[in-house]
py3Dmol code that shows the C-alpha trace and the ligand (Angstrom):
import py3Dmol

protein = """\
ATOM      1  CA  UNK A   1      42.136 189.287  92.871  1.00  0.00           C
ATOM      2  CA  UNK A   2      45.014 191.737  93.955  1.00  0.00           C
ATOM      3  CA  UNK A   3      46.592 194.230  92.234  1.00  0.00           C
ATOM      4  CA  UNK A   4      49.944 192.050  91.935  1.00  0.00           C
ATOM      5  CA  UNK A   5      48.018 189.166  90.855  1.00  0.00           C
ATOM      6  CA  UNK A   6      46.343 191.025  87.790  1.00  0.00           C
ATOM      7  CA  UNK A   7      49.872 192.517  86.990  1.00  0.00           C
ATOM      8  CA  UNK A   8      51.402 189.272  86.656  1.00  0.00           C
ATOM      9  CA  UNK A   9      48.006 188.034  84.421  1.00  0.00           C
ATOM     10  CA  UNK A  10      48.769 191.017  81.985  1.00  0.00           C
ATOM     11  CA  UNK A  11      52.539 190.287  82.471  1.00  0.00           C
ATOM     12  CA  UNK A  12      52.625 186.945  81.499  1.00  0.00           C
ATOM     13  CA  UNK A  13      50.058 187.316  78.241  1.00  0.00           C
ATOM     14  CA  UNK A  14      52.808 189.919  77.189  1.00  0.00           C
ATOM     15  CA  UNK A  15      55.639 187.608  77.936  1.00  0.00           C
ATOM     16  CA  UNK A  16      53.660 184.875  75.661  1.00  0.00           C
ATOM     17  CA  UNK A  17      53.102 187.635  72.520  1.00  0.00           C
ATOM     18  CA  UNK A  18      56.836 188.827  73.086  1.00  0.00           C
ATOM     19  CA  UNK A  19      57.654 184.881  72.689  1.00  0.00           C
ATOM     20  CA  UNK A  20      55.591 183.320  70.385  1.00  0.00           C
ATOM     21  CA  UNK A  21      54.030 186.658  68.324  1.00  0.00           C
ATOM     22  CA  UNK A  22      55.953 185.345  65.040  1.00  0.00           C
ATOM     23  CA  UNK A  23      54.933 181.533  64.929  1.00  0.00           C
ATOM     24  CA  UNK A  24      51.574 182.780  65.617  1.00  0.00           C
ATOM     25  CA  UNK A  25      50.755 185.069  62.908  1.00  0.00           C
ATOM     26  CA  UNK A  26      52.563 182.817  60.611  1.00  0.00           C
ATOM     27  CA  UNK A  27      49.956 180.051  61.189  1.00  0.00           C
ATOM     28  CA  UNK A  28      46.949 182.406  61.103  1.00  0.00           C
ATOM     29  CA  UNK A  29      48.207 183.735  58.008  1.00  0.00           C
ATOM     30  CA  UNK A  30      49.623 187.072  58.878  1.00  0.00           C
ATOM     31  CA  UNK A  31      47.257 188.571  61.943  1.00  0.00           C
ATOM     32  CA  UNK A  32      46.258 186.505  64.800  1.00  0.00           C
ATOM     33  CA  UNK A  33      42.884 186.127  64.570  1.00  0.00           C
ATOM     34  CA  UNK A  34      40.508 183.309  63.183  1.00  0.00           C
ATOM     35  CA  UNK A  35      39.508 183.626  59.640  1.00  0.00           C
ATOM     36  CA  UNK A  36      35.875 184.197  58.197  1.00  0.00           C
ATOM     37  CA  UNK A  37      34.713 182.055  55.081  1.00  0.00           C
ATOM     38  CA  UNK A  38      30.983 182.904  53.569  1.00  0.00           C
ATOM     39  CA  UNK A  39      30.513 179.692  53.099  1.00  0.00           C
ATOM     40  CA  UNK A  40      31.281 176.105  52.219  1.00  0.00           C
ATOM     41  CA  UNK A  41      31.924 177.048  48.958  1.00  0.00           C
ATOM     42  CA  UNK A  42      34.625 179.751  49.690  1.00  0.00           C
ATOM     43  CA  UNK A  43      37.779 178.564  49.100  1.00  0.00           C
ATOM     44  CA  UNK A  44      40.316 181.505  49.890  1.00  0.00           C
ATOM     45  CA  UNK A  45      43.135 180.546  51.704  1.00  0.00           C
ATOM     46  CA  UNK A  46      43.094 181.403  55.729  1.00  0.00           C
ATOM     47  CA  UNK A  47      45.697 184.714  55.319  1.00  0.00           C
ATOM     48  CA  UNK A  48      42.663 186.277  53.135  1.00  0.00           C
ATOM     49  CA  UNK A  49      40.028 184.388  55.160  1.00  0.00           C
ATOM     50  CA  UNK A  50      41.684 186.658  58.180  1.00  0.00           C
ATOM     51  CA  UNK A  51      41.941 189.714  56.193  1.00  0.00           C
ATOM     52  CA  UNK A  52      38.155 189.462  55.301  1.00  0.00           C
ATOM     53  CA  UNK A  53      37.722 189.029  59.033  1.00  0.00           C
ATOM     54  CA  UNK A  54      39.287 192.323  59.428  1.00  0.00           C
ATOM     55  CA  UNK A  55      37.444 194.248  56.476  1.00  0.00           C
ATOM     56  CA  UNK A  56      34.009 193.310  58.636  1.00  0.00           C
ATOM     57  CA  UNK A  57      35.362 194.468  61.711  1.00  0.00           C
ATOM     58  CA  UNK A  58      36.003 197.663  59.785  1.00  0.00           C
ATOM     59  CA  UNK A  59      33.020 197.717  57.896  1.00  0.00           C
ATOM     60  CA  UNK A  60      30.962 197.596  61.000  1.00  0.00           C
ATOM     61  CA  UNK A  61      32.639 200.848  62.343  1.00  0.00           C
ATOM     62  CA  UNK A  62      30.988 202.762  59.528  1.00  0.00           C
ATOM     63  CA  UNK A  63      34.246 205.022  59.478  1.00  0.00           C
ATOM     64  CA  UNK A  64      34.846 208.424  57.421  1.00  0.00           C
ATOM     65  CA  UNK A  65      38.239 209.447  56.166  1.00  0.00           C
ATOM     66  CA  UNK A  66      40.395 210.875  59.059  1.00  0.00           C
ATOM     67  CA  UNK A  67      38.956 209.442  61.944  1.00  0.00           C
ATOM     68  CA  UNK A  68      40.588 208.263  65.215  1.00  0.00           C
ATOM     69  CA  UNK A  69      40.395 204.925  65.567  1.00  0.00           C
ATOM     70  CA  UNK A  70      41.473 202.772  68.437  1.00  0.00           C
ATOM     71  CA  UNK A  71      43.042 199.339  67.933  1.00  0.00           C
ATOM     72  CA  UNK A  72      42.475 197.796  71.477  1.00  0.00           C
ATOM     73  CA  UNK A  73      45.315 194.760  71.522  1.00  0.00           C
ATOM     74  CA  UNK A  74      47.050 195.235  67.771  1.00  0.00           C
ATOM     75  CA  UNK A  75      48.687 192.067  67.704  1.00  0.00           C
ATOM     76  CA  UNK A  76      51.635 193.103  65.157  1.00  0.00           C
ATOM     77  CA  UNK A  77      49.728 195.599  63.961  1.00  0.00           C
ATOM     78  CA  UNK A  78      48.910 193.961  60.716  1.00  0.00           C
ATOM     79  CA  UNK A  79      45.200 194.560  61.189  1.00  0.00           C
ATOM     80  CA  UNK A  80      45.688 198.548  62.089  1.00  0.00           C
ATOM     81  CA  UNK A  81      47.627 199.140  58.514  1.00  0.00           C
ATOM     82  CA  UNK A  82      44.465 197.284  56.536  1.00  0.00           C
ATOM     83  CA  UNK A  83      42.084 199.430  58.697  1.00  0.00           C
ATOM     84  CA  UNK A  84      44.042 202.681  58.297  1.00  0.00           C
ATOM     85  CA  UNK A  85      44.830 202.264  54.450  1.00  0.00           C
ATOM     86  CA  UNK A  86      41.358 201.002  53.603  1.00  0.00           C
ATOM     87  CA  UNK A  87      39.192 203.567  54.936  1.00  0.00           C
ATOM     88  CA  UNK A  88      42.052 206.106  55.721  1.00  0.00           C
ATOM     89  CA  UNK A  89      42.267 206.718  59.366  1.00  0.00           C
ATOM     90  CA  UNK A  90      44.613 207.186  61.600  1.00  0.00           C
ATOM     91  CA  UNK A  91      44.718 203.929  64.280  1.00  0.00           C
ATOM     92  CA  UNK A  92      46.687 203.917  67.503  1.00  0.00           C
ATOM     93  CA  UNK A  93      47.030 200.401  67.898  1.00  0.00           C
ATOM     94  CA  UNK A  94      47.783 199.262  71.735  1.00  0.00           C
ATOM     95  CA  UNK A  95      49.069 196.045  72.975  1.00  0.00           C
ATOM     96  CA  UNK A  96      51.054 194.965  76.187  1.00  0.00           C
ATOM     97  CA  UNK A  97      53.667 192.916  74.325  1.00  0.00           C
ATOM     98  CA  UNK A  98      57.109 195.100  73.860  1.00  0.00           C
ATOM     99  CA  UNK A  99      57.686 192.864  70.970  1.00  0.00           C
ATOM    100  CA  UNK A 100      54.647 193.735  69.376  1.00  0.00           C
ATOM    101  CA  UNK A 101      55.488 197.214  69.522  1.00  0.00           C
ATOM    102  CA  UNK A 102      58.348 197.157  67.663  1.00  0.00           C
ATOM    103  CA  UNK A 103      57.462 194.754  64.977  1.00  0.00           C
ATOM    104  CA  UNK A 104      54.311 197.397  64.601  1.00  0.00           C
ATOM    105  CA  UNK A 105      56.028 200.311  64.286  1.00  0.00           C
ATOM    106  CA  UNK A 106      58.455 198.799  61.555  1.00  0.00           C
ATOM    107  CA  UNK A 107      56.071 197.052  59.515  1.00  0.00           C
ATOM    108  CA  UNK A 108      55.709 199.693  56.273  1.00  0.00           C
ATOM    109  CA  UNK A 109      52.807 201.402  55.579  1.00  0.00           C
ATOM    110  CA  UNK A 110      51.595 201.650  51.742  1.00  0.00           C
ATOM    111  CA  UNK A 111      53.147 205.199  50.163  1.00  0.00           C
ATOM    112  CA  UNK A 112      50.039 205.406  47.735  1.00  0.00           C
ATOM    113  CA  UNK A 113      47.400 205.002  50.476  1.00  0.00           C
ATOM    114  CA  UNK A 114      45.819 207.724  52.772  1.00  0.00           C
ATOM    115  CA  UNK A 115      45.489 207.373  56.489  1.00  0.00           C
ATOM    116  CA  UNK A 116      47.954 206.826  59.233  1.00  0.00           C
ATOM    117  CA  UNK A 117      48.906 204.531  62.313  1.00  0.00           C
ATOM    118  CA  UNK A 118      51.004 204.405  65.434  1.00  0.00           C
ATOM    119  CA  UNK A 119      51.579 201.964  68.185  1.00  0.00           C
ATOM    120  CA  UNK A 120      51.816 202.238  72.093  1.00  0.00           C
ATOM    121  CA  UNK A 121      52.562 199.673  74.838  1.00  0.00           C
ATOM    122  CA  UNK A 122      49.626 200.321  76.883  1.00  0.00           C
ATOM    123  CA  UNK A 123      47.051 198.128  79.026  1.00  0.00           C
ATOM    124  CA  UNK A 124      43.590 198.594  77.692  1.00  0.00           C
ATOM    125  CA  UNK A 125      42.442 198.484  81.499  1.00  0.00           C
ATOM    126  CA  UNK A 126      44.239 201.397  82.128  1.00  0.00           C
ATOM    127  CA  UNK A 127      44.503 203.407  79.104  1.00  0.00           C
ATOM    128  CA  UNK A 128      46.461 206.498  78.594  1.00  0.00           C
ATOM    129  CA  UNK A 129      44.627 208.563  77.023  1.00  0.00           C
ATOM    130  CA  UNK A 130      42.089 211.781  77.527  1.00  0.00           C
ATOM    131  CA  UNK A 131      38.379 211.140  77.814  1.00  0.00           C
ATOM    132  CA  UNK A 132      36.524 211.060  74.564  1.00  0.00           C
ATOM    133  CA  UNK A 133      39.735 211.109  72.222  1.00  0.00           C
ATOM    134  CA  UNK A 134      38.684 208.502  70.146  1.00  0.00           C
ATOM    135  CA  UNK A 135      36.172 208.485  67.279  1.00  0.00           C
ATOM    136  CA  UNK A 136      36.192 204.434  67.449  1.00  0.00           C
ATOM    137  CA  UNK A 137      37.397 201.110  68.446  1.00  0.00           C
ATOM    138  CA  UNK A 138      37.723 197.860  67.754  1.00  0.00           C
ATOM    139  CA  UNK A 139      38.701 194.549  69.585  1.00  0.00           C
ATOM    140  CA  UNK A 140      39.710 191.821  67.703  1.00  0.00           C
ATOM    141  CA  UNK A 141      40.645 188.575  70.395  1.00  0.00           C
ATOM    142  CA  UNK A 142      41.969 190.735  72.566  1.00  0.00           C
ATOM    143  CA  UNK A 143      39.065 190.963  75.134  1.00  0.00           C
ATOM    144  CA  UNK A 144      39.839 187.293  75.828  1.00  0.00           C
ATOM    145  CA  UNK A 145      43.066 187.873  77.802  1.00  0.00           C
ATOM    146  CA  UNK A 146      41.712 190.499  79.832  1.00  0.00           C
ATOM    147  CA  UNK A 147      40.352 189.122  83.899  1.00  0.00           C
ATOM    148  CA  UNK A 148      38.952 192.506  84.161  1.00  0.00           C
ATOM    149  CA  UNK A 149      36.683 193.053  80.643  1.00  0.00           C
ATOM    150  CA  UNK A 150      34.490 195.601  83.023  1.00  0.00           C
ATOM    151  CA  UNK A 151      37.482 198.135  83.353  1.00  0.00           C
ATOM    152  CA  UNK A 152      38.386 197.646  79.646  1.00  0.00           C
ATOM    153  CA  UNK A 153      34.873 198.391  78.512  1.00  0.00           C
ATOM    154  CA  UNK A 154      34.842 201.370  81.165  1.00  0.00           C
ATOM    155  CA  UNK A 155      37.981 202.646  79.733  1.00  0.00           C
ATOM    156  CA  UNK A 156      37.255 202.100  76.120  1.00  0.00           C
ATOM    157  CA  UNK A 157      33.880 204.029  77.592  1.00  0.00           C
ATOM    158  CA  UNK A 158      35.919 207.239  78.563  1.00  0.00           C
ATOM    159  CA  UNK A 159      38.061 207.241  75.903  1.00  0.00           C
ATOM    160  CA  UNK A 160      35.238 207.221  72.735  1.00  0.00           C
ATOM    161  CA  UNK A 161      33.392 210.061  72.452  1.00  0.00           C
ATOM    162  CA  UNK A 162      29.480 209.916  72.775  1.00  0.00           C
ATOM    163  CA  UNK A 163      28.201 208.724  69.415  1.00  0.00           C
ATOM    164  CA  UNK A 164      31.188 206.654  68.576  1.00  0.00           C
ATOM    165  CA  UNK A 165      31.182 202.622  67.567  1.00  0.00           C
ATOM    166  CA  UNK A 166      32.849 199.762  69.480  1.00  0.00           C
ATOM    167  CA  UNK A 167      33.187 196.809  67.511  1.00  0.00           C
ATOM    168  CA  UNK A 168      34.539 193.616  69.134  1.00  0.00           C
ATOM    169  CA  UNK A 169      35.221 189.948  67.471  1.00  0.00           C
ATOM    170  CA  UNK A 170      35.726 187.277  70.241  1.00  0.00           C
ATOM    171  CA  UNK A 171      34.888 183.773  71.723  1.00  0.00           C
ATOM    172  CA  UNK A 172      31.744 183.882  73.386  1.00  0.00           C
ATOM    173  CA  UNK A 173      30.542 180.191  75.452  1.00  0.00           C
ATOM    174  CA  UNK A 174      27.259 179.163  75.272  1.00  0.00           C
ATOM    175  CA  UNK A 175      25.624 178.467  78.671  1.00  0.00           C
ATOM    176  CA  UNK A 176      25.749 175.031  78.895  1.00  0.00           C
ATOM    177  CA  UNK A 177      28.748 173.269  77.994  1.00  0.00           C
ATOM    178  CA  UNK A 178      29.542 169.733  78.482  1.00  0.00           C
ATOM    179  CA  UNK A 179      32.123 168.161  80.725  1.00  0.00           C
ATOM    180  CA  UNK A 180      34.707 166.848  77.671  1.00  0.00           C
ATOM    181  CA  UNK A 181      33.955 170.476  75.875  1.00  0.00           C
ATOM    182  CA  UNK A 182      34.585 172.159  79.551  1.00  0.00           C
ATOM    183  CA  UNK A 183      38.277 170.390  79.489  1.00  0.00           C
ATOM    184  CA  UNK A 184      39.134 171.344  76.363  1.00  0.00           C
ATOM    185  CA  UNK A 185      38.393 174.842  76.742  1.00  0.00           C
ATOM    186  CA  UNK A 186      40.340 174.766  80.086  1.00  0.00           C
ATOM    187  CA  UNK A 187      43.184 173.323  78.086  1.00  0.00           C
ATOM    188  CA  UNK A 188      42.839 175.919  74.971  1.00  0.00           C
ATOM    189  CA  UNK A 189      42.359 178.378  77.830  1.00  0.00           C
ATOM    190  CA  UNK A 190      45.476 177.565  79.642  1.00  0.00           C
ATOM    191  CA  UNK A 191      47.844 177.807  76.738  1.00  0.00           C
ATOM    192  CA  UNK A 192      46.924 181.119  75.154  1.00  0.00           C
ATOM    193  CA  UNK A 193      46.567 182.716  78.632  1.00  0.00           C
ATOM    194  CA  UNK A 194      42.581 182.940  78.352  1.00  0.00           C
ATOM    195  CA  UNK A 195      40.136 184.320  80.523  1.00  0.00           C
ATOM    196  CA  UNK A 196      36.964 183.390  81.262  1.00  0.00           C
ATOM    197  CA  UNK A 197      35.035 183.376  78.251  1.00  0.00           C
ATOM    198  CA  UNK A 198      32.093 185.227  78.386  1.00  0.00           C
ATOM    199  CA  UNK A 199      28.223 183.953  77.347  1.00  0.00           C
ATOM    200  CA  UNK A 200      26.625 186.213  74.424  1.00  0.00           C
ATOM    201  CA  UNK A 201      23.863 187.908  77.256  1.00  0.00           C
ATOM    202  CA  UNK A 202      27.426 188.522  79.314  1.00  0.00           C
ATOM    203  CA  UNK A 203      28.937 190.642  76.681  1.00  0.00           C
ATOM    204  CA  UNK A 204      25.725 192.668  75.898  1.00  0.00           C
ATOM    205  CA  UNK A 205      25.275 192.608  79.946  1.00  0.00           C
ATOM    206  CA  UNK A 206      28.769 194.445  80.182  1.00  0.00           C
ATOM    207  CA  UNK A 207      28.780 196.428  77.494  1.00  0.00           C
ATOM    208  CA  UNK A 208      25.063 197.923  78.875  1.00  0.00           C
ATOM    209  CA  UNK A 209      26.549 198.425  82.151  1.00  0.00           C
ATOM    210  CA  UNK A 210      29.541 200.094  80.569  1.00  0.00           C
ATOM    211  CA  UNK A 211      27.477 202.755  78.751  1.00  0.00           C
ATOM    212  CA  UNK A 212      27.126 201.444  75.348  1.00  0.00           C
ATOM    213  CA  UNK A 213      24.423 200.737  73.190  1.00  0.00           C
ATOM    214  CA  UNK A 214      24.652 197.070  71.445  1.00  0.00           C
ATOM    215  CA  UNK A 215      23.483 197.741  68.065  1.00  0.00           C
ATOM    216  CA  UNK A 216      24.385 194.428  66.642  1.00  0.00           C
ATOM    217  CA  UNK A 217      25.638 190.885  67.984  1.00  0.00           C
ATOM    218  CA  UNK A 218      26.096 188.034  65.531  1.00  0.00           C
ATOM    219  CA  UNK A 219      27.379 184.586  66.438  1.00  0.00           C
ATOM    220  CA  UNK A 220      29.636 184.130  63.533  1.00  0.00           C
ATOM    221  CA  UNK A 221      31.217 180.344  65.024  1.00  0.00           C
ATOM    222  CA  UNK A 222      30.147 178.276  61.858  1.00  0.00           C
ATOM    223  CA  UNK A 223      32.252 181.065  59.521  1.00  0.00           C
ATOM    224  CA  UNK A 224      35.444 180.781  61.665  1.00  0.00           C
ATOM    225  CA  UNK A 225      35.287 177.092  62.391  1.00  0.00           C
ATOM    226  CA  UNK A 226      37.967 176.416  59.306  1.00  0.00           C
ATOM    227  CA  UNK A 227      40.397 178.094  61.185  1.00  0.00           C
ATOM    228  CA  UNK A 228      40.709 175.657  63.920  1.00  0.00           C
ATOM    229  CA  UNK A 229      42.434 172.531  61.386  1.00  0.00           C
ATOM    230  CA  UNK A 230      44.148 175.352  59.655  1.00  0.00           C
ATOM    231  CA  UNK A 231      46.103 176.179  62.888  1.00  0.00           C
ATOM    232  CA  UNK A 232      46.396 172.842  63.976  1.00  0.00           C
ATOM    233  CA  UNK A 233      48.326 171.902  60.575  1.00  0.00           C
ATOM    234  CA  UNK A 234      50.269 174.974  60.959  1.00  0.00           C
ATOM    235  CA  UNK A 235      51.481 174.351  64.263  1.00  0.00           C
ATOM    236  CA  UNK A 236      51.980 170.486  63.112  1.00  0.00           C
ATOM    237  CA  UNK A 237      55.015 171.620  60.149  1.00  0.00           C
ATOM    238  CA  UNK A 238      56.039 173.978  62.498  1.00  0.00           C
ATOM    239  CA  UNK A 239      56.893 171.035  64.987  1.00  0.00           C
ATOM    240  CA  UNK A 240      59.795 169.747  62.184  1.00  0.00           C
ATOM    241  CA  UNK A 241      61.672 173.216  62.237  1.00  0.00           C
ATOM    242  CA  UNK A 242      62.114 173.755  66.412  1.00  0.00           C
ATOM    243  CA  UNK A 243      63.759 171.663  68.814  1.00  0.00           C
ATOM    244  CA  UNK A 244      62.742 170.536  72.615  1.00  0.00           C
ATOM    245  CA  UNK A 245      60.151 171.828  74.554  1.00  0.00           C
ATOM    246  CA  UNK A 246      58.611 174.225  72.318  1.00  0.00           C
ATOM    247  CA  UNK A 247      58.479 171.404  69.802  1.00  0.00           C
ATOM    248  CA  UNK A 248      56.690 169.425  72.489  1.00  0.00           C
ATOM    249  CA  UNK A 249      54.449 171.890  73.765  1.00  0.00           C
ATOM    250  CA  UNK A 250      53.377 172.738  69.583  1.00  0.00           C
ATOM    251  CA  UNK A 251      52.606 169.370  69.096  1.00  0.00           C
ATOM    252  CA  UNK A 252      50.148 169.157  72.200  1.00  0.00           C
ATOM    253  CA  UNK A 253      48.435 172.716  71.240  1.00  0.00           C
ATOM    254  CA  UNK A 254      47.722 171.178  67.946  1.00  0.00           C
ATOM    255  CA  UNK A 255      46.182 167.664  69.027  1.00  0.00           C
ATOM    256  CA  UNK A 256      44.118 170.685  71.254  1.00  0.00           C
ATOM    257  CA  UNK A 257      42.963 172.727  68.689  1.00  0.00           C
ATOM    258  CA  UNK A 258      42.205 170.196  66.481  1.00  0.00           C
ATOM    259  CA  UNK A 259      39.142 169.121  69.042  1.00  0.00           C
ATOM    260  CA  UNK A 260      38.611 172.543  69.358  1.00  0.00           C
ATOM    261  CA  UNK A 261      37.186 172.714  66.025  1.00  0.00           C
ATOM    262  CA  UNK A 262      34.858 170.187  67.444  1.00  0.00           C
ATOM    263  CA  UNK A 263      33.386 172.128  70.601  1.00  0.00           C
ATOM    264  CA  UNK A 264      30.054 172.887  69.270  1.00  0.00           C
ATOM    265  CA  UNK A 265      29.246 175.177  71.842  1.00  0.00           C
ATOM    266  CA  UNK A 266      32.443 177.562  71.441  1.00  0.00           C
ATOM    267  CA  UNK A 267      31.097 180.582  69.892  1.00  0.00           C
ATOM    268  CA  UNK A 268      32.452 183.677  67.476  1.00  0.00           C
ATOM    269  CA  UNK A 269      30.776 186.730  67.914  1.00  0.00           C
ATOM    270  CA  UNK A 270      30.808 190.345  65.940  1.00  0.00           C
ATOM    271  CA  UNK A 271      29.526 192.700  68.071  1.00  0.00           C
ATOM    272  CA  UNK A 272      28.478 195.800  67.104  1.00  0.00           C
ATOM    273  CA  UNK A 273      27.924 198.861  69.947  1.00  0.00           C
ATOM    274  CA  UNK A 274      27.819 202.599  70.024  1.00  0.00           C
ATOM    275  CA  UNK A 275      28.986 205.114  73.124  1.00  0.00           C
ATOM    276  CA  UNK A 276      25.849 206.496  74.565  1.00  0.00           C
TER     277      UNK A 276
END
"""
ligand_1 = """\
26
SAH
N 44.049 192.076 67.337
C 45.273 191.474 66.841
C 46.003 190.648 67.892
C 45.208 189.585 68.599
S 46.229 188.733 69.777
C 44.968 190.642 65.641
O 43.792 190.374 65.409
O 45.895 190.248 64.927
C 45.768 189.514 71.299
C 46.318 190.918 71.471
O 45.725 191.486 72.641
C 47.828 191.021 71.684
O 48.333 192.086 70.940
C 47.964 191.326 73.173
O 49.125 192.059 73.502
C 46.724 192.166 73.381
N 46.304 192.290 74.776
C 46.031 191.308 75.657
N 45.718 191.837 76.856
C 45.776 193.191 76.722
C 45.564 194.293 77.604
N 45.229 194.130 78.870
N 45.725 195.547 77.089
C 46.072 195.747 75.798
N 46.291 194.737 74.936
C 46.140 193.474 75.388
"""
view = py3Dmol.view(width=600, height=400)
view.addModel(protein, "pdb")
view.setStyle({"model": 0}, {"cartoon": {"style": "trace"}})
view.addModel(ligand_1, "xyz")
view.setStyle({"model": 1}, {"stick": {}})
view.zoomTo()
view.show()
């Protein structure tokens, strides 16, 4: 691949967040990222499903007060606030969507809570920042997007100091996938501007080769699997409310993710590493 032809890649995913970042988080319930549910018997409703997602990411970075934590694609930056406030922290959440940005930097930050945040348009292949200026970072679906997860994890490599935790949520594929499963994950892949989607041994693989240390890696799929006919309602009320194309296009993601929810071997992981 060129250097043009990875531009327009990162380009286009944030022309899609700039778009679509609103009707997203409003059918993921706030953040865009899948929810987690213990079990069959937990019953909260996918916005605190997702925010529970987002207490385990932060959990799993094992953080102390005042820490610099790195938010590596921040979405609308709903998931940096949590992070920050929780375990008080300052995150610089990154994303390549303008949009994003802005609806970050406006979103308020609770008064009677300790920590801090800010927001950058930056691409996580190519990050800004000095070597080893970061006590942490996390991932959450953001790895997905990238064609080039090597000089992300290289980056995210120079920028955490030796010691410090990487913690990633994302798809993972198992090795052998079927041809119907293989077309729906082209399709699911094709309208959220989706990479390849790494195996489990790929991530630890590239993560090794980066210079990190995987400490943990759980497949998480049967916890997140709700999510899929959550979205797929979502997106199917949303339908009423726009007109045209987009109202077209909805209505096809959601007959997609609907069968998503179906694609056995379409995995979740947590992923747990440390900077050597
Ligand atoms: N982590 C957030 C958002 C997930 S959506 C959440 O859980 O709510 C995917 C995010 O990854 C978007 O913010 C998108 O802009 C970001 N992203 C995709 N490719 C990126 C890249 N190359 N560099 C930085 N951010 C990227």
């Amino acid at each position: 691949m060129t250097k043009a032809m990875a531009q327009n890649h990162v380009d286009g995913v944030g022309a899609m967040y700039d778009l679509h970042t609103d009707l997203f988080a409003e059918v993921l319930g706030g953040s865009m990222h899948v929810g987690y549910w213990s079990g069959a018997e937990d019953a909260r409703p996918l916005a605190a499903a997702s925010a529970h997602m987002t207490g385990l990411v932060a959990e799993r970075l094992a953080l102390t007060p005042g820490q610099q934590v790195l938010d590596v694609g921040c979405g609308n930056g709903k998931p940096a606030v949590q992070v920050a406030a929780d375990h008080g922290v300052h995150v610089t959440g990154i994303t390549v969507s303008a949009y994003q940005v802005r609806l970050a930097r406006e979103r308020p930050y609770p008064a009677d809570r300790p920590g801090q945040v800010s927001f950058q348009l930056a691409d996580a292949t190519k990050l800004p920042d000095d070597d080893a200026s970061f006590d942490s970072a996390y991932a959450i679906e953001s790895l997905l997007h990238m064609d080039d997860k090597d000089a992300a994890l290289g980056q995210l490599a120079r920028v955490l100091r030796p010691g410090a935790r990487l913690v990633i949520a994302d798809f993972c594929l198992d090795a052998l996938v079927g041809e119907r499963d293989a077309q729906l994950i082209a399709h699911m892949r094709e309208i959220f501007r989706i990479s390849a989607i790494p195996t489990m041994d790929d991530y630890s693989m590239r993560l090794r080769r980066a210079g990190f240390t995987v400490l943990d890696l759980t497949d998480v799929r049967e916890n997140v699997r709700r999510t899929y006919d959550l979205v797929a309602q979502g997106f199917r009320q949303t339908v009423g409310q726009l007109d045209g194309e987009l109202a077209a296009q909805l209505a096809g993601s959601a007959t997609v993710i609907d069968q998503i929810g179906a694609v056995q071997p379409l995995g979740y992981l947590l992923i747990t590493a440390v900077r050597q």
